[in-house]
C-alpha positions as CSV (number, residue, x, y, z in Angstrom):
1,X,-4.6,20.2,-8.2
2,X,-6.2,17.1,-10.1
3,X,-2.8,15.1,-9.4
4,X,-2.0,16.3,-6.0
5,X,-5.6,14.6,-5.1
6,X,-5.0,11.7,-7.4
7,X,-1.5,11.2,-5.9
8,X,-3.2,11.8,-2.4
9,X,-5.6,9.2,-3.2
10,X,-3.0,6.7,-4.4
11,X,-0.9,6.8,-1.5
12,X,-3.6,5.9,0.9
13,X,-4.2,2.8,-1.3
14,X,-1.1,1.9,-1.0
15,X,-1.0,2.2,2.5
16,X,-3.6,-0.2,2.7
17,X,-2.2,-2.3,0.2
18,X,1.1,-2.2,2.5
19,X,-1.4,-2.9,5.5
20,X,-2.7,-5.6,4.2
21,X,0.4,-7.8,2.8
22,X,3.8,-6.0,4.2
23,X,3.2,-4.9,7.5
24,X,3.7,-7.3,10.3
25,X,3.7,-6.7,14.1
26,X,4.3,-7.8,17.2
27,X,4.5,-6.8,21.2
28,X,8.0,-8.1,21.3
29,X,10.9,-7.5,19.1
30,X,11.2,-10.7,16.9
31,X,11.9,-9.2,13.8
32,X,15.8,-9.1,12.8
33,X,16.4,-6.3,10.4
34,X,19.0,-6.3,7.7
35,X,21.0,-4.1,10.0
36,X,20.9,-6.8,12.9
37,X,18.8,-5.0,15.2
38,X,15.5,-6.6,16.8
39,X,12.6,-4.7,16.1
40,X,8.8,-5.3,17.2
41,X,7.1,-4.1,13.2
42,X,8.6,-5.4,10.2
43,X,8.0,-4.6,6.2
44,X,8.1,-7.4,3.9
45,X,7.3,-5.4,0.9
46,X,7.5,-7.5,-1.8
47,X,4.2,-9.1,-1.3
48,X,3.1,-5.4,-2.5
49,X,5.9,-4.6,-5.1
50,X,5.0,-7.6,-6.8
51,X,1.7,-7.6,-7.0
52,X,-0.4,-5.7,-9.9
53,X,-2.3,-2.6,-8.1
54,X,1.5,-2.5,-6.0
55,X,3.1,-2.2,-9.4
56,X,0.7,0.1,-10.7
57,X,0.5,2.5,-7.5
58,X,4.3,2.5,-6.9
59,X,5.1,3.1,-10.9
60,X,3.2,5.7,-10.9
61,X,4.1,7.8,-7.6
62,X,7.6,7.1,-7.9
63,X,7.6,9.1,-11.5
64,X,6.0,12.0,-10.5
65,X,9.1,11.9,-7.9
66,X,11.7,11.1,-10.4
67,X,10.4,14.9,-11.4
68,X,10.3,16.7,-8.2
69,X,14.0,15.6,-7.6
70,X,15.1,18.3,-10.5
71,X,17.5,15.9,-10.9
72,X,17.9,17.2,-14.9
73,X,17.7,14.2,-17.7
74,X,17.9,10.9,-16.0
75,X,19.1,7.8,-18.0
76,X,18.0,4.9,-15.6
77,X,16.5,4.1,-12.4
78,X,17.7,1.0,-10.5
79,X,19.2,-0.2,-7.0
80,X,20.7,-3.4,-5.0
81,X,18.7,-6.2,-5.5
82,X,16.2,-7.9,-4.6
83,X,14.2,-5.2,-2.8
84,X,14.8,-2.7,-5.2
85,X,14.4,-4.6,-8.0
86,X,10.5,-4.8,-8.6
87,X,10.0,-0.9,-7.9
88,X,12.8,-0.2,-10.7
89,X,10.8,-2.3,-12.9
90,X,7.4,-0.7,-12.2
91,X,9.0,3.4,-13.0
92,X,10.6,2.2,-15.9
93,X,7.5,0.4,-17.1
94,X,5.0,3.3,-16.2
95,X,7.8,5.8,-17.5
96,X,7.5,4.1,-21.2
97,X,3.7,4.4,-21.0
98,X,4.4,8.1,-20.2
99,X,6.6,7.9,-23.5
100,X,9.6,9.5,-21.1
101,X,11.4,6.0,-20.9
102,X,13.9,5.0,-18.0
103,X,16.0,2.1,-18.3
104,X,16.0,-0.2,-15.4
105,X,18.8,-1.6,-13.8
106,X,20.2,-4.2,-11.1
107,X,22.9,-3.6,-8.7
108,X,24.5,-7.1,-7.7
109,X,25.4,-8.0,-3.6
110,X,28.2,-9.5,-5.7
111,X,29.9,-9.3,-9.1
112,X,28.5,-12.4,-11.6
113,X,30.9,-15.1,-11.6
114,X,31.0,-16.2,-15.5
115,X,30.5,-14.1,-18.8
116,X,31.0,-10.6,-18.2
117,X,31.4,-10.6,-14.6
118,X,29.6,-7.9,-13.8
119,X,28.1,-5.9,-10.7
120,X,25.6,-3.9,-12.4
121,X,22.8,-5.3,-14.7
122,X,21.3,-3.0,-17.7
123,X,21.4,-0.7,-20.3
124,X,23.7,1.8,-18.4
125,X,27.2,3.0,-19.0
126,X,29.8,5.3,-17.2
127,X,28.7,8.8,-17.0
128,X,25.0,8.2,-16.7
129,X,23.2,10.1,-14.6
130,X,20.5,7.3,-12.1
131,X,18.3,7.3,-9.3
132,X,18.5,5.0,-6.6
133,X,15.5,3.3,-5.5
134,X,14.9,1.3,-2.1
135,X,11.9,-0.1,-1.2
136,X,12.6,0.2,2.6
137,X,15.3,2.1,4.5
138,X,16.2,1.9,8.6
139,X,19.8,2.9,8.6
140,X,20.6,3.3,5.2
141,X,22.9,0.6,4.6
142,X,22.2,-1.6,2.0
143,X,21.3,2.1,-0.2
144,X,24.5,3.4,0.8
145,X,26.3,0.0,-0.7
146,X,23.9,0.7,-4.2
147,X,25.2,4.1,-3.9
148,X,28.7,3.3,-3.5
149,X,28.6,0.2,-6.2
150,X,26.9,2.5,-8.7
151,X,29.6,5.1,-8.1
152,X,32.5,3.1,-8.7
153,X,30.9,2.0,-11.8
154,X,30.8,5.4,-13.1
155,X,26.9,5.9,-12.6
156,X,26.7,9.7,-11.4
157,X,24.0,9.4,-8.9
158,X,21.7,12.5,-8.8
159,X,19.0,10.9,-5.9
160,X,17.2,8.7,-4.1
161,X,14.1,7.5,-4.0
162,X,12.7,5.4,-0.9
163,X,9.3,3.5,-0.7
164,X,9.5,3.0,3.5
165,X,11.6,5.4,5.8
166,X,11.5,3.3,8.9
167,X,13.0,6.6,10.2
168,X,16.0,5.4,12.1
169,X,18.8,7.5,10.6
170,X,18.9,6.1,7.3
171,X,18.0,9.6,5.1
172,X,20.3,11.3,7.3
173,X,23.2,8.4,7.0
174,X,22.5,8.8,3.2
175,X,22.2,12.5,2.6
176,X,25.3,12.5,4.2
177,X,26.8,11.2,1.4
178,X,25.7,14.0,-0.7
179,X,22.6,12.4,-2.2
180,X,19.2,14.0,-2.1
181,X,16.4,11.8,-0.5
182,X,12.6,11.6,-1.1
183,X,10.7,9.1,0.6
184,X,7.0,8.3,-0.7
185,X,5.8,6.8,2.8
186,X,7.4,7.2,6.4
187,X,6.6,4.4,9.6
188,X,5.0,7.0,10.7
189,X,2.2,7.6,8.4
190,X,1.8,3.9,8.1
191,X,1.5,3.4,12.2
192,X,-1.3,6.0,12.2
193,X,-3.0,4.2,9.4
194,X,-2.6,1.3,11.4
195,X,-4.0,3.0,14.6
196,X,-6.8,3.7,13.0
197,X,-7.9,1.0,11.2
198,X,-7.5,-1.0,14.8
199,X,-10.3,1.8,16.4
């Protein structure tokens, strides 16, 4: 019961960290997503992935979920970058302080083009099991592309694990390719924070 209220009581400061540096909107759609659609709310979450208390909050909600995905022993945690990148960073550093260590990794938009040429950054080989992280989601693409890049890799890919579900098809677009989702916070929940903090 003491975590569920302690997770409870993270989320909702993470909310209003979200609130307070991601979340921007507008009466009319001038925000272009990643997808290419015009929307009227837009996250920019790496003002709160990179900050400290975001680090700390996201770290430590997003292991309890590596958990709950009974996903059996996971070797790394990682996803396409940049977006993905700093909540990757802040499981596998709260996962070392939890002395159950995930490796962190980086899936390229495309392969490097000297040394080792590579399209995936870390300490993982072929046959590891991961987790993909996201920080935001609207149709799922960009995930689907980590998931894809991971797979032909070798990475087995035993879940995902989303920060934002804008909820616009992307879990269903990506449990359709056989990968379990959990989301940590939906638009939804973040709109009636928003609601509310307007009253």
């Amino acid at each position: 019961m003491k975590t569920k209220t302690s997770n409870q009581a993270m989320k909702q400061k993470l909310i209003k960290l979200i609130l307070s540096r991601s979340f921007k909107f507008t009466k009319e759609p001038t925000f272009t997503l990643a997808s290419g659609k015009k929307s009227n709310f837009y996250f920019n979450c790496k003002p709160t992935t990179l900050s400290p208390e975001g680090m700390h909050l996201i770290g430590s909600l997003f292991y309890d979920a590596v958990g709950k995905l009974k996903a059996g022993k996971i070797k790394a945690i990682g996803g396409l970058t940049l977006g993905a990148d700093p909540v990757a960073d802040a499981i596998a550093y709260t996962s070392y302080l939890k002395k159950k260590p995930l490796e962190a990794f980086i899936v390229r938009k495309e392969p490097k083009k000297h040394g080792t040429m590579q399209w995936i950054e870390g300490y993982v080989k072929k046959g590891d099991k991961v987790i993909i992280v996201e920080d935001v989601i609207t149709t799922g693409g960009s995930t689907i592309k980590a998931i894809e890049r991971s797979r032909a890799c070798g990475l087995k890919i035993m879940g995902v694990l989303v920060l934002i579900d804008r909820q616009e098809g992307g879990r269903e677009a990506i449990e359709a390719k056989g990968v379990p989702v959990k989301t940590l916070l939906t638009k939804e929940e973040i709109f009636k924070a928003y609601k509310g903090k307007r009253k």
